[in-house]
N, C-alpha and C positions, 0 to 999 in steps of 0.2 A: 088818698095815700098821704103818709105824714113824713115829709121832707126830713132828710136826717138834718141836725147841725153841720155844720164844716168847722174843721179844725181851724183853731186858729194860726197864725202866722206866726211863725218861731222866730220874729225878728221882733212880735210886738207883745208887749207887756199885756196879762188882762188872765182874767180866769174864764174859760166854756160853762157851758149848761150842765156838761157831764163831769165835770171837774177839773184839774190840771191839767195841760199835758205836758212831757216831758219835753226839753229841749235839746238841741244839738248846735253846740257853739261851732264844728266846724266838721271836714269830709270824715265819712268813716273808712278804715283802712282793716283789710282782711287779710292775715296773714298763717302761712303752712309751710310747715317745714324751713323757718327763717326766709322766706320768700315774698315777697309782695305780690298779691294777684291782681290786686287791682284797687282801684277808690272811687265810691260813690259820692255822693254828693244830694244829698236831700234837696225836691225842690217839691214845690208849692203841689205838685200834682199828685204826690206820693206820701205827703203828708191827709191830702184827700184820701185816698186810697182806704189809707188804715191798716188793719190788722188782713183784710180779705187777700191784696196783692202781696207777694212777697216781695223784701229790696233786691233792685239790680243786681247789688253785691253778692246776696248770698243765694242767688240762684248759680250768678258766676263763680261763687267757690265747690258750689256743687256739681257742676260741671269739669270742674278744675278736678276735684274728688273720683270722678270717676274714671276720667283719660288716664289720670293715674296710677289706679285699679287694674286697669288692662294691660299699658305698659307694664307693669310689674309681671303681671300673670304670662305674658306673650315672654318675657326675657325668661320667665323661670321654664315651661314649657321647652323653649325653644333656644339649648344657652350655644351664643357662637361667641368663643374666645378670638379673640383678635390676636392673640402673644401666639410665639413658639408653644407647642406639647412641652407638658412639666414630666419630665421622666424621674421616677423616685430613685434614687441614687442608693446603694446597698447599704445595707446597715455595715458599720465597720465593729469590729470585735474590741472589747472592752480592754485593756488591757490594766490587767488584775493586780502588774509590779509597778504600776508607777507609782513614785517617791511620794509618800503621806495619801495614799488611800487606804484606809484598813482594811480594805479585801487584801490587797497586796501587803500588807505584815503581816496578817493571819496567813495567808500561803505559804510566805517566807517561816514562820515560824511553824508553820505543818510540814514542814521540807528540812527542817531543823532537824524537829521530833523524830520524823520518818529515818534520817542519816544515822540518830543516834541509837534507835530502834535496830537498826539494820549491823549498824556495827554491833553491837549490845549478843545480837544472834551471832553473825561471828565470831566473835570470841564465846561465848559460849559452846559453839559446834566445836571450834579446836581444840576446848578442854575437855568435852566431853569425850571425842575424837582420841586426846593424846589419854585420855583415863581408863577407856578402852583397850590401849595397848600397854600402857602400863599393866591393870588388871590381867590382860592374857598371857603376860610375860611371866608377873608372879606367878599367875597360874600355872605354868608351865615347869615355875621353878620350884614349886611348892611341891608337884605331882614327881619331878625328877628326884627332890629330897626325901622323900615318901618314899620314892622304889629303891632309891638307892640306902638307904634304912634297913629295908627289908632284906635285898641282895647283900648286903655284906653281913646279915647275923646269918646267911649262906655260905658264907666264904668259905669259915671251918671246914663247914659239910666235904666240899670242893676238893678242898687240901686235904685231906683223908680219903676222898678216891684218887685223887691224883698218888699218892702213895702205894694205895693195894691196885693201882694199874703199874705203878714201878716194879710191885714185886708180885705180879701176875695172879692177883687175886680174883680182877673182874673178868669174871666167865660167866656162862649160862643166866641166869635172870637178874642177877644183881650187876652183872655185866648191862643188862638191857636197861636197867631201872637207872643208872648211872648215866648212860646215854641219855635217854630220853628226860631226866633231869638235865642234862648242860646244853639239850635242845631247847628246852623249854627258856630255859633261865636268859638264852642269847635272843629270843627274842623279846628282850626287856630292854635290850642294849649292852649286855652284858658280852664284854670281849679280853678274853682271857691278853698275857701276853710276857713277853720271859722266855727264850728258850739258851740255850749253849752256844755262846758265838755271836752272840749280837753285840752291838758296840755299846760301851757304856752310857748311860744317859743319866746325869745328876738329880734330873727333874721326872725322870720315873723307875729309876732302880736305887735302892736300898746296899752301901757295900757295905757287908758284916766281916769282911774277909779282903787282905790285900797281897798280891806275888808278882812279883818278877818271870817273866818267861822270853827266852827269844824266839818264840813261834807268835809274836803278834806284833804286828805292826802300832797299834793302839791300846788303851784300855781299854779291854772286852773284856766279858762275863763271861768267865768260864766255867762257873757251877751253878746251878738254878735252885737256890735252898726251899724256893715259895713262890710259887706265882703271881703276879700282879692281875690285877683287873680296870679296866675300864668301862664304864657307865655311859656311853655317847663319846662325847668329847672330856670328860670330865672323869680325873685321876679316882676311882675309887680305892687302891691300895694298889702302893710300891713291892715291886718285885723286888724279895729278899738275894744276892747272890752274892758269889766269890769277884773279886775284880782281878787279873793280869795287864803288869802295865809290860812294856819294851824293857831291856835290857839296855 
């Protein structure tokens, strides 16, 4: 068997059989996770060795390697907090008006819009509202001008039986037909009014005639030339009469 060479002595100058070897001016130092694990220190016996043993050092970092594999693995497995329980505190609500966030001036300015929306419809309902009643009033007054148009190119008719009833004309069917006209015609609104004896009134009798009497205490109408009419409330033609004042 053929005896290997021995390395030479890293302290002394020379070249081997097999060529170089490398040197190591001083201990070697192995380091993990900024930590020192430890330091070797090459000697004569280990330089023998060679390549077959591995250095002290890095059997020791691999060891080192693994303790700390398992601690890791055992704390994740197995986690015991040391602190108080963390209890998660409620979320608190965003608040949307505070001064220079632009959620809060776009709200402020959608609460604008909305006020002015709002009013906008308001006044529109109470014109619409007051337009409506304007509208039903005309209406009303339009429909009252209309019948009262019609009832007074009646009137004549009127004053001509009220005459052939003065002088006993209306009997048997024209008697009936005459009725049943001044039936018909009141309910239109149509109200006669004028008789012998009433008191005078400026604002709805007509005087075409004036006397003296000491049988009245006031000016009353003592002769009925024409009868007056009324439409509702509303004068449709002055009662033509005689007027007697006091003595």
């Amino acid at each position: 068997m053929t005896e290997k060479p021995r390395a030479a002595d890293p302290g002394t100058s020379g070249s081997t059989p097999g060529g170089s070897a490398p040197t190591d001016d001083g201990p070697r130092v192995v380091i993990r996770d900024n930590r020192k694990l430890g330091k070797t220190e090459e000697t004569p016996a280990a330089a023998d060795a060679g390549a077959d043993v591995p250095a002290e050092g890095l059997v020791e970092e691999s060891e080192v390697v693994v303790d700390e594999i398992e601690t890791e693995a055992t704390s994740l497995d197995d986690p015991s907090p040391t602190g108080p329980p963390v209890v998660d505190a409620p979320a608190q609500p965003v608040d949307g008006s505070a001064t220079g966030s632009p959620l809060g001036a776009e709200l402020e300015a959608l609460r604008a819009e909305l006020d002015e929306r709002t009013r906008d419809l308001q006044r529109v309902s109470a014109e619409y509202a007051n337009y409506r009643k304007r509208v039903d009033r005309d209406r009303g007054v339009v429909q009252e001008q209309a019948t009262g148009s019609v009832l007074a190119a009646l009137l004549p008719i009127l004053d001509d039986l009220d005459r052939a009833r003065e002088h006993g004309d209306l009997v048997g069917p024209f008697g009936s037909v005459a009725e049943q006209l001044t039936t018909a015609l009141g309910k239109f609104g149509l109200t006669p009014f004028g008789e012998q004896g009433d008191p005078f009134d400026p604002t709805r009798h007509e005087a075409v005639a004036h006397q003296t009497s000491p049988d009245v205490d006031e000016p009353t109408c003592v002769q009925v030339m024409r009868r007056g009419y009324l439409l509702g409330e509303r004068l449709l033609r002055p009662a033509m009469v005689a007027v007697a004042d006091p003595e």
